[in-house]
C-alpha positions as CSV (number, residue, x, y, z in Angstrom):
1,X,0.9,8.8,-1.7
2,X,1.0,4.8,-2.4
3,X,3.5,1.9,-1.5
4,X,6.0,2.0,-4.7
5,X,7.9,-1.4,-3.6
6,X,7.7,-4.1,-1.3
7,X,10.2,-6.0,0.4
8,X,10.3,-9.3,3.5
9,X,12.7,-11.7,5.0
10,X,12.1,-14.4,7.3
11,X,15.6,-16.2,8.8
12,X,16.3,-19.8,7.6
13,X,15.7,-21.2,10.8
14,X,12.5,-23.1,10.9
15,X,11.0,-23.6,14.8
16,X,8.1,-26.1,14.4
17,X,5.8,-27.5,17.5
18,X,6.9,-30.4,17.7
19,X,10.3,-28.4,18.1
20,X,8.8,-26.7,20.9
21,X,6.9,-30.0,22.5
22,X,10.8,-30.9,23.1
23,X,11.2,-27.8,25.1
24,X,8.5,-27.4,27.2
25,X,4.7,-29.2,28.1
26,X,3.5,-29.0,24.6
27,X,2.4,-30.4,21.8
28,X,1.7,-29.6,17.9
29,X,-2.4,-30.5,18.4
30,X,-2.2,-27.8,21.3
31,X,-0.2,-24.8,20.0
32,X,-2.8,-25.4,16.2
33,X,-6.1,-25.4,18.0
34,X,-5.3,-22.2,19.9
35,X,-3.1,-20.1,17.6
36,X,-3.2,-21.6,14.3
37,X,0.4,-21.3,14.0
38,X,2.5,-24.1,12.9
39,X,6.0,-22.9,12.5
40,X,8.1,-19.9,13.0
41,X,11.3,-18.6,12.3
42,X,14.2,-17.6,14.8
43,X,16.6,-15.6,13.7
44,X,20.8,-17.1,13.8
45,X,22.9,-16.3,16.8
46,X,24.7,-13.4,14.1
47,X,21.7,-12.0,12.9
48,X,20.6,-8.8,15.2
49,X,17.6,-6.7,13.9
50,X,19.7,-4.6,10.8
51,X,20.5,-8.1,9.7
52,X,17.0,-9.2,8.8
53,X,15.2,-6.0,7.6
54,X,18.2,-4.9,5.2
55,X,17.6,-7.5,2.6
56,X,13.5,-6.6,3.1
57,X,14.8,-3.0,3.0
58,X,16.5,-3.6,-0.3
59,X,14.4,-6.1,-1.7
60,X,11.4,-3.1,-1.7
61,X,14.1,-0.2,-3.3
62,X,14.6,-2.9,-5.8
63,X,10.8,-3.2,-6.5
64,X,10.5,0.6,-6.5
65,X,13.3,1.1,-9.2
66,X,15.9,3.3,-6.4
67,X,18.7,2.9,-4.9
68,X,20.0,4.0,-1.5
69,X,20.9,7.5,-2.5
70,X,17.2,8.1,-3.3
71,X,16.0,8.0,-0.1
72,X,15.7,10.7,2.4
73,X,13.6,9.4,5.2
74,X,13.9,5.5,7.0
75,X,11.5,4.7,9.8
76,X,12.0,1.1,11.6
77,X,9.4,-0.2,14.0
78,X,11.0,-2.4,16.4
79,X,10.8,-3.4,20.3
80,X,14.0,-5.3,19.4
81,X,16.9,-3.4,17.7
82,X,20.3,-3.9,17.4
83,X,21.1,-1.8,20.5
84,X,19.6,0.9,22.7
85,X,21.5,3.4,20.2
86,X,22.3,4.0,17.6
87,X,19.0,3.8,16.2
88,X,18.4,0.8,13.8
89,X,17.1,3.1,11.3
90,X,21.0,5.0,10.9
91,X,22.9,1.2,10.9
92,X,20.8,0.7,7.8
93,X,20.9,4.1,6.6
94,X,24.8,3.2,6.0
95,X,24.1,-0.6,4.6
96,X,21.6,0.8,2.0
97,X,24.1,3.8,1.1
98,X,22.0,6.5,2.1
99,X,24.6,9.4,4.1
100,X,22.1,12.1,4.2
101,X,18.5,10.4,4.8
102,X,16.8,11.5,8.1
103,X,17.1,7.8,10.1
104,X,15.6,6.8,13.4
105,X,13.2,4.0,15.0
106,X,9.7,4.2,16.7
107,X,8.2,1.7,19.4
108,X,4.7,0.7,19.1
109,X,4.7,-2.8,19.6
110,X,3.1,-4.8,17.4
111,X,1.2,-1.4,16.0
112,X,4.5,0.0,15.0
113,X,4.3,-0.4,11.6
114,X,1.3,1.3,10.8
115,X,2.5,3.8,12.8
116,X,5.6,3.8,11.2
117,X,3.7,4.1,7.6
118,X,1.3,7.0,9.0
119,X,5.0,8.7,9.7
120,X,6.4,8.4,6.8
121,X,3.3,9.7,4.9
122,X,2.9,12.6,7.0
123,X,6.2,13.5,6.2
124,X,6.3,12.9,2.1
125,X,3.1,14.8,2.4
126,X,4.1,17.9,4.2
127,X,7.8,18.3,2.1
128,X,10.3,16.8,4.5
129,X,11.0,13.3,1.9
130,X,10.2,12.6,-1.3
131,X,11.2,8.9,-0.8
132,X,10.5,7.6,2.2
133,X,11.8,3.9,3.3
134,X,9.8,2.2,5.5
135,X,10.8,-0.8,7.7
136,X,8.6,-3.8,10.0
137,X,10.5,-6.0,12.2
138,X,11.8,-7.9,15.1
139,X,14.0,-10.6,16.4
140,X,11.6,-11.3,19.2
141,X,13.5,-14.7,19.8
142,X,16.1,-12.9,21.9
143,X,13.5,-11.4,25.0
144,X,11.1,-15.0,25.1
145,X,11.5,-17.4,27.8
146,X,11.4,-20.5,25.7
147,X,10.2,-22.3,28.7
148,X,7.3,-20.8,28.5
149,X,4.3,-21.5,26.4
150,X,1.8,-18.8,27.0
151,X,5.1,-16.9,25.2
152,X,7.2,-18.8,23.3
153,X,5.1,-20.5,20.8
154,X,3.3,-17.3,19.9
155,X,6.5,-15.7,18.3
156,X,9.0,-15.8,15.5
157,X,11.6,-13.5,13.3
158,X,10.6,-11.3,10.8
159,X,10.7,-8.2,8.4
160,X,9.3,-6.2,5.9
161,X,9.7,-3.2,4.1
162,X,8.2,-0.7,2.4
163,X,8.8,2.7,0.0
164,X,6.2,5.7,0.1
165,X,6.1,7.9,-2.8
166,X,4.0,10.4,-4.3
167,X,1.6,9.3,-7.0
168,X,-0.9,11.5,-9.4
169,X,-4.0,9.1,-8.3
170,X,-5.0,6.3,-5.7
171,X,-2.6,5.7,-2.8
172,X,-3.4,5.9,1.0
173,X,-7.2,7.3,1.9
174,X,-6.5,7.3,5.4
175,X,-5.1,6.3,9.0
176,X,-6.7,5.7,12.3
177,X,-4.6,5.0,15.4
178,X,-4.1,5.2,19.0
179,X,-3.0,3.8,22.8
180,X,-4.4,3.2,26.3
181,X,-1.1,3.4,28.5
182,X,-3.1,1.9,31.1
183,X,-3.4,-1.9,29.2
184,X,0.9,-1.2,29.4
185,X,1.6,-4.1,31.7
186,X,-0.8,-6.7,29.9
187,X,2.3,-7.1,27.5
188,X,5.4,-5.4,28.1
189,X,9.3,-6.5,29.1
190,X,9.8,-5.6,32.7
191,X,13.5,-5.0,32.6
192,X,16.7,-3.6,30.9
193,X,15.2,0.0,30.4
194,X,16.0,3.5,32.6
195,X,13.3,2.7,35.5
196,X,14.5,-1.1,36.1
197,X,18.4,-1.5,34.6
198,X,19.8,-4.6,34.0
199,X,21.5,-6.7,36.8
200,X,22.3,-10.0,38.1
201,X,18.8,-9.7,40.0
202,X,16.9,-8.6,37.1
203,X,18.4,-11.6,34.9
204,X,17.4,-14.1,38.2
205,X,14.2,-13.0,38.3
206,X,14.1,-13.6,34.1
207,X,12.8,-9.5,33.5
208,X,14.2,-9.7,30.6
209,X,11.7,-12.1,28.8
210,X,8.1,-11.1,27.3
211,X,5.6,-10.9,29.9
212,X,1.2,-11.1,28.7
213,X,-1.7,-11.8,30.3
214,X,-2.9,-13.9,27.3
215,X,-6.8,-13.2,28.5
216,X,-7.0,-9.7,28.0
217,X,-4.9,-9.3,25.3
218,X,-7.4,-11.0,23.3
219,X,-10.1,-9.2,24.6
220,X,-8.6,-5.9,23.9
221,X,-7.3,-7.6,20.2
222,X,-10.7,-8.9,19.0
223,X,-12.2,-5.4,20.0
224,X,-9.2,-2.7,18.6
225,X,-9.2,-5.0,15.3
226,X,-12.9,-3.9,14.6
227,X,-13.0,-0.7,16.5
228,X,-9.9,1.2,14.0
229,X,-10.9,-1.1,11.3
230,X,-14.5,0.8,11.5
231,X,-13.1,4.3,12.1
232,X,-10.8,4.5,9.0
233,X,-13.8,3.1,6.6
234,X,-15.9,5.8,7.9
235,X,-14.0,8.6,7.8
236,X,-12.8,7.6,4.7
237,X,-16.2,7.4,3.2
238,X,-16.2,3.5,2.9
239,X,-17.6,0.0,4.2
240,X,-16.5,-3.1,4.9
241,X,-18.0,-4.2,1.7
242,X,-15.8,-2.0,-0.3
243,X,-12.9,-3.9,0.9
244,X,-10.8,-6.0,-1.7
245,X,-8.4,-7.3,0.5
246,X,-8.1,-7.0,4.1
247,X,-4.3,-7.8,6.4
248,X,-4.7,-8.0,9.7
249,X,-2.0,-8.2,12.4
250,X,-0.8,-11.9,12.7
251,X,-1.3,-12.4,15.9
252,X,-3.0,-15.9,16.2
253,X,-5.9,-17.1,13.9
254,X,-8.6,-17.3,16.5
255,X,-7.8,-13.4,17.3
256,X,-8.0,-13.1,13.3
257,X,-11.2,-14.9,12.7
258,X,-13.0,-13.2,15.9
259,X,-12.4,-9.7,14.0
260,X,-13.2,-10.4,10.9
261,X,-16.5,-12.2,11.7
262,X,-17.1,-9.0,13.9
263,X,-16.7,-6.8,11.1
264,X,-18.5,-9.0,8.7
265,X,-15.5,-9.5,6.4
266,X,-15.2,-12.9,3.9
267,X,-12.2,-15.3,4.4
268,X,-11.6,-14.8,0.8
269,X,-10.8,-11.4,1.5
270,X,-8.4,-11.6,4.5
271,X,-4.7,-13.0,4.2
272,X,-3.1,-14.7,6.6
273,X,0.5,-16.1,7.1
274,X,0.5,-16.7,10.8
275,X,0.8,-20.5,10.4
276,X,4.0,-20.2,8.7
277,X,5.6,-17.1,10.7
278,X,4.1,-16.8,14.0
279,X,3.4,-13.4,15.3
280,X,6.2,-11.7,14.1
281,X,5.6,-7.6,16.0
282,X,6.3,-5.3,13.8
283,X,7.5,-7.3,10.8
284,X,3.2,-9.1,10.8
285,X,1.9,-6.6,8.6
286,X,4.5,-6.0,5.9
287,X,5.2,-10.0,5.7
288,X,1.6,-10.7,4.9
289,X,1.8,-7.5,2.3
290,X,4.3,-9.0,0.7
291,X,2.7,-12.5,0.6
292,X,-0.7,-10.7,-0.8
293,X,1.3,-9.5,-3.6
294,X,3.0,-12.6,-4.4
295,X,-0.3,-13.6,-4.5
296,X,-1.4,-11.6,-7.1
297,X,-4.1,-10.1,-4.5
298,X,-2.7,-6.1,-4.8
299,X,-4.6,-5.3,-8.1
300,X,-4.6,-1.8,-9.6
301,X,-7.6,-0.2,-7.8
302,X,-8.0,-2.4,-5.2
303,X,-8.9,-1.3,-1.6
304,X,-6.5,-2.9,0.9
305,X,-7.5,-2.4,4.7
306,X,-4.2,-2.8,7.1
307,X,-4.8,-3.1,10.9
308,X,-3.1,-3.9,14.0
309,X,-2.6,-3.8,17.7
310,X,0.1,-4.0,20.2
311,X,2.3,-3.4,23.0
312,X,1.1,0.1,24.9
313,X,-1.4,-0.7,24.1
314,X,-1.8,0.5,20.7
315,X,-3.7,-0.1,17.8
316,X,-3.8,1.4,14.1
317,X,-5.0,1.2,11.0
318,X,-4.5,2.7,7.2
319,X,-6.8,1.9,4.0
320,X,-5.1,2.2,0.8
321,X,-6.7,2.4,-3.0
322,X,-3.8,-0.2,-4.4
323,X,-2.2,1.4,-7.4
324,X,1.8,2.5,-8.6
325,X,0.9,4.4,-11.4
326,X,1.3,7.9,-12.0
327,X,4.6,8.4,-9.7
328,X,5.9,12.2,-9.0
């Protein structure tokens, strides 16, 4: 089983620092030194969730020479889809033309897409899909309280996409991942769900915005990176030194470089993106995928090590031998 295509959008709508330093007690020099990012991108007023993953969606059937009727199975991690239901998953199941494809979405924070890919495998692998369309992203700039910055200059708008497909050699070697429900309020959205609805008090009180407690997020970032990282070389049979290329969840670069001198890693190998997209949830991963490729850094044969953490909180990882030849 291997990645067949590739596909990402980021909106138009460039957010810089100095943006932000007009919003709230900020500036450029501040945001750089602690997060590395630079810029991010916020989705327009018109653009819901189905909006930005569809062209990623169709950019990656593209790349994998299908159309929509090929596919049989669409996964979308999201905290942030178009509506409680229907899912995001069956809005793009009708964009992309596909009537009869199993559709839904999965929440795992940040996480979700590898989640979301360890799915879609499974279910290739045990019959249920043949071509299976998976889909990264959120339009986090609708739940932040752009007043504040321990929030709001973390994030920006994203997708990515990608197809799973059988293939005769290479492909996916492995997955690790997992939660601790007990980290859930260290990053979570208070209100708008079944145990705290959405009222006038709830919108006072501003529930409806991104809540973390930055300090143990990190902690519990810098130590899940290395922790799955580790568990999914070894069961796998593998090192870090086998690694050709290493994505990480874009979170912030200090979170980034902390893991990877942890597990010992080169900055050659790793690719980042987080300067020009923020931290994007579940549309991280599969945006810096497609920027390795661009690149020119997914060679035939090389090993690829995706990781990630999030909101639960949950953390995941997959390790795939890079190849599209030999497709079933």
């Amino acid at each position: 089983m291997s990645i067949t295509g590739i596909g990402a959008y980021a909106p138009d709508h460039v957010v810089t620092n100095d943006d932000l330093s007009q919003m709230m007690e900020t500036s450029d020099e501040w945001i750089v030194e602690r997060t590395g990012i630079r810029e991010r991108r916020v989705a327009a007023d018109d653009q819901a969730l189905s909006d930005i993953a569809l062209p990623a969606a169709r950019d990656a059937l593209e790349q994998a020479g299908l159309d929509g009727g090929a596919v049989d199975l669409i996964i979308v991690a999201t905290v942030t889809p178009d509506m409680a239901f229907p899912s995001a998953g069956a809005i793009l199941a009708d964009e992309l033309g596909s009537p009869d494809a199993a559709a839904y979405d999965l929440s795992a924070g940040c996480t979700g897409f590898m989640y979301a890919v360890a799915q879609g495998y499974g279910m290739v692998a045990a019959g249920l899909a043949r071509h299976a369309l998976v889909v990264g992203g959120d339009v986090l700039s609708r739940i932040l309280d752009w007043s504040d910055r321990g929030t709001a200059v973390l994030f920006g708008d994203g997708a990515g996409a990608v197809v799973l497909e059988r293939v005769s050699e290479g492909g996916f070697l492995g997955f690790e991942l997992g939660a601790d429900g007990s980290g859930g309020p260290q990053l979570y959205l208070p209100a708008g769900g079944s145990r705290s609805p959405a009222t006038a008090e709830t919108v006072a009180e501003r529930k409806h915005f991104v809540q973390m407690n930055g300090r143990e997020v990190f902690k519990f970032a810098t130590r899940v990176l290395v922790t799955s990282a580790e568990k999914v070389l070894a069961e796998c049979g593998k090192t870090i030194d086998d690694v050709d290329v290493y994505i990480p969840h874009q979170a912030n670069v200090r979170i980034i470089d902390h893991a990877a001198e942890k597990l010992g890693i080169p900055k050659e190998k790793i690719v980042v993106n987080v300067e020009r997209y923020g931290n994007t949830s579940s549309g991280s991963i599969p945006l810096a995928l497609a920027d390795a490729q661009v690149e020119g850094r997914l060679q035939e044969g090389s090993l690829v090590l995706m990781t990630g953490m999030g909101a639960g909180l949950t953390w995941g990882s997959g390790l795939i031998e890079w190849t599209t030849n030999g497709r079933n």
